[in-house]
C-alpha positions in Angstrom: 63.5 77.1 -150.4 62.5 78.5 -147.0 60.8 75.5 -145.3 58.3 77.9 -143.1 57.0 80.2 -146.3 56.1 77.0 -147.9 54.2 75.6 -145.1 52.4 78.5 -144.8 51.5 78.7 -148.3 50.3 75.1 -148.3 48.5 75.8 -144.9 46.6 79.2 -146.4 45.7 76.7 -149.6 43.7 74.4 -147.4 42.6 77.2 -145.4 44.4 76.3 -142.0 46.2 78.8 -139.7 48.7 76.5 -138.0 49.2 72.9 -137.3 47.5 71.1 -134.7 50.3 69.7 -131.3 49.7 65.8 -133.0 50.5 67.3 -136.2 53.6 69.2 -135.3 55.0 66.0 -133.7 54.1 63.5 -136.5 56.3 66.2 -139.1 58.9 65.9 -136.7 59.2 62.8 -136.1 58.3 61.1 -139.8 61.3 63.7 -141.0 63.8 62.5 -138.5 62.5 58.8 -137.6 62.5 55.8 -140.1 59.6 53.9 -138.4 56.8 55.7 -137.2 53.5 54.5 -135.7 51.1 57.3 -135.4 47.8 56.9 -133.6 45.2 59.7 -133.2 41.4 59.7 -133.4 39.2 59.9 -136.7 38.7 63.3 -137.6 42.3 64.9 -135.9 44.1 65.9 -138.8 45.9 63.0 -139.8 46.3 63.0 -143.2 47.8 66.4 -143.3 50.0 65.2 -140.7 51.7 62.6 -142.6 51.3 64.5 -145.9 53.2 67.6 -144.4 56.4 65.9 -144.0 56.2 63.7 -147.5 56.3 66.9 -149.0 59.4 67.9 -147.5 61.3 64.5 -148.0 60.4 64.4 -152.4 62.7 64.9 -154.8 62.0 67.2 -158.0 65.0 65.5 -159.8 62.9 61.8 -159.6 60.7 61.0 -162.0 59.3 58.2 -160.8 56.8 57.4 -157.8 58.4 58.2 -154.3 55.9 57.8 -151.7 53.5 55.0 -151.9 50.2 55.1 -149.9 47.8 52.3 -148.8 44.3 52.8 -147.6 41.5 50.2 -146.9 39.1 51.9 -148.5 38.8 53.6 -152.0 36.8 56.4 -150.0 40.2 57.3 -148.0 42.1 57.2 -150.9 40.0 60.1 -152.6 39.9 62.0 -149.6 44.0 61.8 -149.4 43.9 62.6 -152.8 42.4 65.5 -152.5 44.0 67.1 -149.6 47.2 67.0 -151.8 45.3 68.5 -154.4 44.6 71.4 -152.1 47.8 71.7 -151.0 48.8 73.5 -154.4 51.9 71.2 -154.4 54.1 71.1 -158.1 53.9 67.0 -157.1 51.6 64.5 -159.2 49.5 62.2 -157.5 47.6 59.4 -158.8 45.2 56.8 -157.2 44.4 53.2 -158.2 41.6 50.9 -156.7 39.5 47.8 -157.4 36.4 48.8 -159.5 38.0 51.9 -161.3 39.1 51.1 -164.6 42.5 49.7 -164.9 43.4 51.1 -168.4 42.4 54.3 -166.7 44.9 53.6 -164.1 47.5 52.4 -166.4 47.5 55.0 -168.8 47.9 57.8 -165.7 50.6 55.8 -164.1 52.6 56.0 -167.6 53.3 59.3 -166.5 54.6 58.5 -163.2 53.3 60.4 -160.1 56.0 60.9 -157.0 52.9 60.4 -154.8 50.6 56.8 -155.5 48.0 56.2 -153.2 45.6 53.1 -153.2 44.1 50.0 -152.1 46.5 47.1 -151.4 44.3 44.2 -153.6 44.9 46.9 -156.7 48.3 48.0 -155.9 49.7 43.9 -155.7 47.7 44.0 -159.2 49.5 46.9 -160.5 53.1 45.5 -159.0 52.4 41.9 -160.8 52.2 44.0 -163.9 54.8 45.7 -163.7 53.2 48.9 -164.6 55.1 51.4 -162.2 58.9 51.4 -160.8 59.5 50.2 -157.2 62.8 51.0 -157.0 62.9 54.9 -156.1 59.5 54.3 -153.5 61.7 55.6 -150.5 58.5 56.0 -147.9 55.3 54.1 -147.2 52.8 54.9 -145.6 49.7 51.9 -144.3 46.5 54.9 -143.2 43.9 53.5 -141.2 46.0 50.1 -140.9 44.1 48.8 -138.5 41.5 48.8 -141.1 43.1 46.8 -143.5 44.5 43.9 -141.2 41.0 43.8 -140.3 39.7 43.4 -143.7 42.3 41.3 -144.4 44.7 42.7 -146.7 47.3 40.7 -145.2 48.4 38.6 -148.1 48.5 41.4 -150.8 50.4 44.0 -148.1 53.2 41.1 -147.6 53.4 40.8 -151.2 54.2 44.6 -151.6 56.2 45.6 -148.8 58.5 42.8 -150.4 58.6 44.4 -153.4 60.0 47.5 -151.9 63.2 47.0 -151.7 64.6 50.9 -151.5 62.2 52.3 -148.7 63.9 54.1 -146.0 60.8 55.3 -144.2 57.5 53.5 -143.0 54.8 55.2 -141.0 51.7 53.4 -139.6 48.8 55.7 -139.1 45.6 54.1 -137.1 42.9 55.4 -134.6 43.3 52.2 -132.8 45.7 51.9 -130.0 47.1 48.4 -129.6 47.2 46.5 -132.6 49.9 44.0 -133.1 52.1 45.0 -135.8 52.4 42.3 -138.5 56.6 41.0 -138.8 55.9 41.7 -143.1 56.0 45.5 -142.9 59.8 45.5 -141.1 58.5 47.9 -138.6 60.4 47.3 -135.6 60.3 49.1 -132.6 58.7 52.3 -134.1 58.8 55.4 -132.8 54.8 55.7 -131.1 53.0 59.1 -131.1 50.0 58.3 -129.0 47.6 61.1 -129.5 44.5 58.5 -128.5 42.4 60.1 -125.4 42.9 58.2 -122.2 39.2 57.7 -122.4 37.1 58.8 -125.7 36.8 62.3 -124.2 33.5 62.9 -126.5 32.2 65.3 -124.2 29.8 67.2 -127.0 28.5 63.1 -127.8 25.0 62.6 -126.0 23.7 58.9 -125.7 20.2 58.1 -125.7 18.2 55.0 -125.6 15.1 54.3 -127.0 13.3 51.5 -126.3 11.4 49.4 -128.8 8.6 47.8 -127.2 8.2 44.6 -130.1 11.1 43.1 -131.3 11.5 44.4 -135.0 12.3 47.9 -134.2 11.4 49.2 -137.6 8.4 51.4 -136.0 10.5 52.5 -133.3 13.0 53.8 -136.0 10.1 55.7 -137.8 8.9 57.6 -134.7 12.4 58.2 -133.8 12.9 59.5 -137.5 10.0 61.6 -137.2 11.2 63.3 -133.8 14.6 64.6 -135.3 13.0 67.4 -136.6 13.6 66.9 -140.2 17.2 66.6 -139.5 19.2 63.7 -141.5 21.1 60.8 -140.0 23.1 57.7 -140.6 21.5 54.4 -139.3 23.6 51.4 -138.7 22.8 47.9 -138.4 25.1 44.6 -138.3 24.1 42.5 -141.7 23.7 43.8 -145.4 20.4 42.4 -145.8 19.4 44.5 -142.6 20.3 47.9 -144.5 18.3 47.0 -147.5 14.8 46.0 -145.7 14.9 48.8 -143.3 15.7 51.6 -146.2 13.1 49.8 -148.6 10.4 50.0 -145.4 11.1 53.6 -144.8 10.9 54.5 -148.4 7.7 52.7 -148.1 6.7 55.0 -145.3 7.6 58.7 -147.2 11.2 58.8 -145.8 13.8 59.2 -148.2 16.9 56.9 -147.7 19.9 54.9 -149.2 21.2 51.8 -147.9 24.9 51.3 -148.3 27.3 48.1 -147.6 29.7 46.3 -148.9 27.8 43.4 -151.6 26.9 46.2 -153.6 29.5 46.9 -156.3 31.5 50.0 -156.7 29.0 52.5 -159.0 26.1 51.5 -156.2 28.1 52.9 -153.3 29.4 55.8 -154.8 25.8 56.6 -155.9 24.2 56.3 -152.6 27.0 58.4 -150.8 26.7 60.8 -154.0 22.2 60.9 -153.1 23.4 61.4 -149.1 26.0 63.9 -149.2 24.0 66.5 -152.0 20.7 66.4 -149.8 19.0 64.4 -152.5 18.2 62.0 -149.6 18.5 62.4 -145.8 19.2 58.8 -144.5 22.0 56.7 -144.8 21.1 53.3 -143.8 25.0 51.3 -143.3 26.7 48.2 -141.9 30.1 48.9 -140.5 31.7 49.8 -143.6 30.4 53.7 -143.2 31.5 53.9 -139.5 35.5 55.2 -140.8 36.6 57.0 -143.2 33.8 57.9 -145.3 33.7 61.3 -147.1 30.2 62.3 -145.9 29.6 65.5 -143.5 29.4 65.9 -140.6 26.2 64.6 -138.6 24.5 65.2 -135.8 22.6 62.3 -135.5 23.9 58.8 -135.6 21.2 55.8 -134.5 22.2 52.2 -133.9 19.8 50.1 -135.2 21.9 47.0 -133.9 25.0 47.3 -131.3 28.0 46.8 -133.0 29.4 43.6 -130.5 33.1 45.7 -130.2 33.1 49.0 -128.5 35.7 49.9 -131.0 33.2 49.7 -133.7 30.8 51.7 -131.5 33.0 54.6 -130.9 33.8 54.6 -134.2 30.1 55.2 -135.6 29.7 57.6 -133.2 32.8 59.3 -134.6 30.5 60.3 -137.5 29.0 63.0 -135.4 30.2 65.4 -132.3 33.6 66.0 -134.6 36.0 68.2 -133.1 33.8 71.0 -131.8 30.1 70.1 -132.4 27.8 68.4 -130.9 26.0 65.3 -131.7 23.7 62.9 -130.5 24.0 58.8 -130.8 21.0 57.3 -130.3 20.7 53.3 -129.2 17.3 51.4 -130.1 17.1 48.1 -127.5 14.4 45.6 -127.1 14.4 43.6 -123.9 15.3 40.6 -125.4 19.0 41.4 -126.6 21.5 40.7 -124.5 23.4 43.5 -122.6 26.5 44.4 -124.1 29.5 45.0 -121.4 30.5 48.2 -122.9 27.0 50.1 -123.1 25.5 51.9 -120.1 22.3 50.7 -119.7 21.4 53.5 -117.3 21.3 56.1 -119.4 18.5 58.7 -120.3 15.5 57.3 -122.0 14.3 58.7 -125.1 10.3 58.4 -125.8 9.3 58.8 -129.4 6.1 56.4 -129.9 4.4 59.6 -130.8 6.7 61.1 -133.3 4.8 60.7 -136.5 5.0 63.6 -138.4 7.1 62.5 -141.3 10.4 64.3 -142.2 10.4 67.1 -145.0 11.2 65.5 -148.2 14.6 66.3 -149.3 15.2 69.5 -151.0 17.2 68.5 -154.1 17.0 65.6 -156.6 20.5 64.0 -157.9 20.5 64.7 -161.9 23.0 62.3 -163.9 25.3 63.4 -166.7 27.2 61.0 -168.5 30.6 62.7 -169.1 33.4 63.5 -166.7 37.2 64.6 -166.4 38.1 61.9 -168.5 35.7 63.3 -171.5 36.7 67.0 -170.3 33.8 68.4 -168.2 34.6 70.4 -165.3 32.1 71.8 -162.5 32.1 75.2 -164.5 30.8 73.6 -167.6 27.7 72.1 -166.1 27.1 75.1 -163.9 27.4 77.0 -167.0 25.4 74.6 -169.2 22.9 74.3 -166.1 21.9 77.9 -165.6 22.5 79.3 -169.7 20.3 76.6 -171.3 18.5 74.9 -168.4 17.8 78.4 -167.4 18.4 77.5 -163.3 18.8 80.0 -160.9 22.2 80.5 -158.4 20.3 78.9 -155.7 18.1 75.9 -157.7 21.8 73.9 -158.5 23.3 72.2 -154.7 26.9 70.3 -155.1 28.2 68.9 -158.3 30.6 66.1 -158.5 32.5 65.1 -161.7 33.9 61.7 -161.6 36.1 60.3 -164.8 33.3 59.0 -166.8 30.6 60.7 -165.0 29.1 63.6 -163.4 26.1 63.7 -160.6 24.1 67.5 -160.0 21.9 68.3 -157.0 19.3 70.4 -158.4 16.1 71.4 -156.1 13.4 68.8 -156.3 10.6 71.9 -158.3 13.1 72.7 -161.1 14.3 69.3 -162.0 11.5 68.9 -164.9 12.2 72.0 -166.3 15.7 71.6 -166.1 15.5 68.3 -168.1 12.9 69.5 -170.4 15.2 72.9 -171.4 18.2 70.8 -172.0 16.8 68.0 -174.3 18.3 69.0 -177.0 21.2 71.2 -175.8 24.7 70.7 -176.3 27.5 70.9 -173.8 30.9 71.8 -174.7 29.6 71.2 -178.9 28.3 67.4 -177.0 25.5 65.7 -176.3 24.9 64.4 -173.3 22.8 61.6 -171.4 21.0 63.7 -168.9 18.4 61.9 -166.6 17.2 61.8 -163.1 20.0 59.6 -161.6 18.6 55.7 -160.6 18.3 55.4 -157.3 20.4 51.8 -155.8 17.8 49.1 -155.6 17.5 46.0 -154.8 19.0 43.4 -157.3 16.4 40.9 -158.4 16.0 37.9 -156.7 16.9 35.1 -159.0 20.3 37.0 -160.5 
């Protein structure tokens, strides 16, 4: 097969025109090199770049899973998963991770994919069981690595690498520079590609401080809020319990926002991305957890409620806006009484918002639950279908619609939801009926449980 007409049908798939100078080199090198350490920023390309080259080195004739995958973060996985989905490959993938159901999981790996992709705690779980073949896994890759020795994955990613007792290739992708290299992945003396900016060239990134004149900087937060012109952010802060009293407050105050971290389980996560990323709500209140990897678009505003105390973690954030070529602004709320952090310029433009008070627009669509998926065969088409036939919506009343396994979330404009819900009642999708509701918004657990 000529290697160049494929590329470029893969590349006109995901809509690309040519590969990027970090992704030409990482092809080149992950073809020809047995260890490779690949470091470029957030937001480069990178998953194409190791993705590329896996292609090339699978083997039709193997029926069992070639090219194993670990990711930190469930929200990677998917978003690695579905590049190779666009790719229009003949290839299966599959992906496994803690809070996904493991019959699910079982019952897809039964039918072996050459690609696997998923977190390292499920994975070890999925090894112990014995549920998929080792012995053809020629190339693994550790994404975001950095990530997961962070989060300390350490014990389960020993356990696996040992299992792997055929691989001929491992590539260690990270946005970090400098990060020790653990002796348990037998990666010695890799071959670097060092795409990392001598300095975090974020050129199109302004920094603003504002300054909150009482300690709890809640009401500075509103008026800064209230001056970004209706525009939606993401809002981080440094403890879990920080997210949740902030977003309750604002809610409190007429704006609209989700708080997300990492005590709430699985469904509540995906649910507040789900609210964030269809418009359904404009605010994304976060510890760390959102700063990488998160499928969310892109931002233009990111505010830091709290400093993160790394300036790792704070370039990082601010990766979620100013991506390649737009611009963004991060924003830094201070009260005299923190202490200075080394890494922050404390001489930079001042930002006055105390009277910014003129609450955002409400959002402009409300998140509509439907409880079937791909598992119980409903597509997008279906529920568009269903949507505008019997709940009579027009083209422009239904925003993005995402179909999970069991379950499937619709943006539909705030005005038309009743109707929508009131035309459907009785309605059956696909010869089915369905559970369709306003979808719960994440609260607060009750004390006491």
């Amino acid at each position: 097969m000529n290697k160049n007409h494929h590329s470029n049908n893969i590349l006109s798939n995901l809509g690309i025109k040519n590969l990027n100078e970090m992704q030409e080199a990482a092809q080149d090198a992950i073809l020809n090199d047995n260890n490779v350490l690949l470091l470029s920023p957030t937001g480069s390309g990178k998953t194409l770049a190791f993705l590329l080259p896996v292609l090339e080195l699978l083997q039709p004739e193997i029926l069992s899973v070639q090219c194993l995958i670990l990711v930190p973060s469930r929200e990677l996985g998917l978003q690695i998963e579905q590049v190779w989905k666009k790719m229009g490959t003949s290839y299966k993938v599959n992906i496994c991770y803690g809070g996904h159901s493991i019959d699910t999981e079982i019952k897809n790996l039964s039918n072996p994919p050459a690609v696997l992709i998923g977190t390292p705690g499920r994975i070890a779980d999925h090894i112990d069981r014995g549920t998929f073949r080792t012995d053809k896994i020629q190339t693994l890759i550790l994404d975001e690595f950095d990530k997961s020795l962070q989060l300390g994955f350490h014990e389960q990613m020993s356990y696996i690498i040992g299992k792997l007792t055929k691989l001929n290739k491992r590539i260690l992708v990270s946005a970090t520079s400098d990060i020790e290299i653990p002796k348990y992945t037998r990666v010695v003396n890799p071959t670097v590609l060092d795409f990392i900016p001598e300095e975090e060239e974020k050129t199109n990134l302004s920094v603003k401080m504002v300054v909150s004149p009482v300690k709890d900087k809640l009401g500075t937060l509103f008026n800064l809020i209230c001056s970004l012109k209706s525009q939606s952010a993401i809002i981080f802060c440094n403890h879990r319990d920080a997210a949740e009293r902030i977003s309750d407050t604002l809610n409190e105050k007429g704006i609209y926002s989700v708080y997300y971290h990492g005590g709430m389980d699985q469904d509540e996560r995906e649910r507040a991305l789900i609210q964030f990323r269809n418009g359904s709500t404009s605010y994304l209140i976060t510890t760390d957890l959102a700063a990488r990897g998160l499928d969310i678009p892109e931002m233009k505003h990111v505010i830091h409620y709290h400093l993160p105390l790394k300036e790792d973690e704070f370039t990082h954030r601010n990766g979620r806006t100013a991506r390649m070529q737009a611009s963004g602004t991060a924003y830094i709320i201070i009260h005299e009484s923190e202490k200075q952090l080394d890494y922050i310029d404390y001489g930079i433009e001042i930002l006055h918002v105390e009277n910014a008070t003129v609450l955002p627009k409400p959002p402009e669509f409300q998140t509509v639950y439907i409880s079937g998926g791909k598992k119980t065969k409903l597509n997008k088409f279906d529920i568009v279908g269903f949507f505008s036939q019997k709940g009579k919506l027009g083209k422009d009343d239904l925003g993005l619609i995402e179909v999970k396994d069991f379950v499937s979330f619709a943006a539909v404009k705030y005005n038309k939801v009743k109707d929508l819900l009131k035309n459907v009642k009785d309605e059956k999708m696909k010869g089915k009926r369905f559970k369709i509701e306003v979808a719960r918004k994440v609260v607060k657990k009750e004390e006491g449980r």
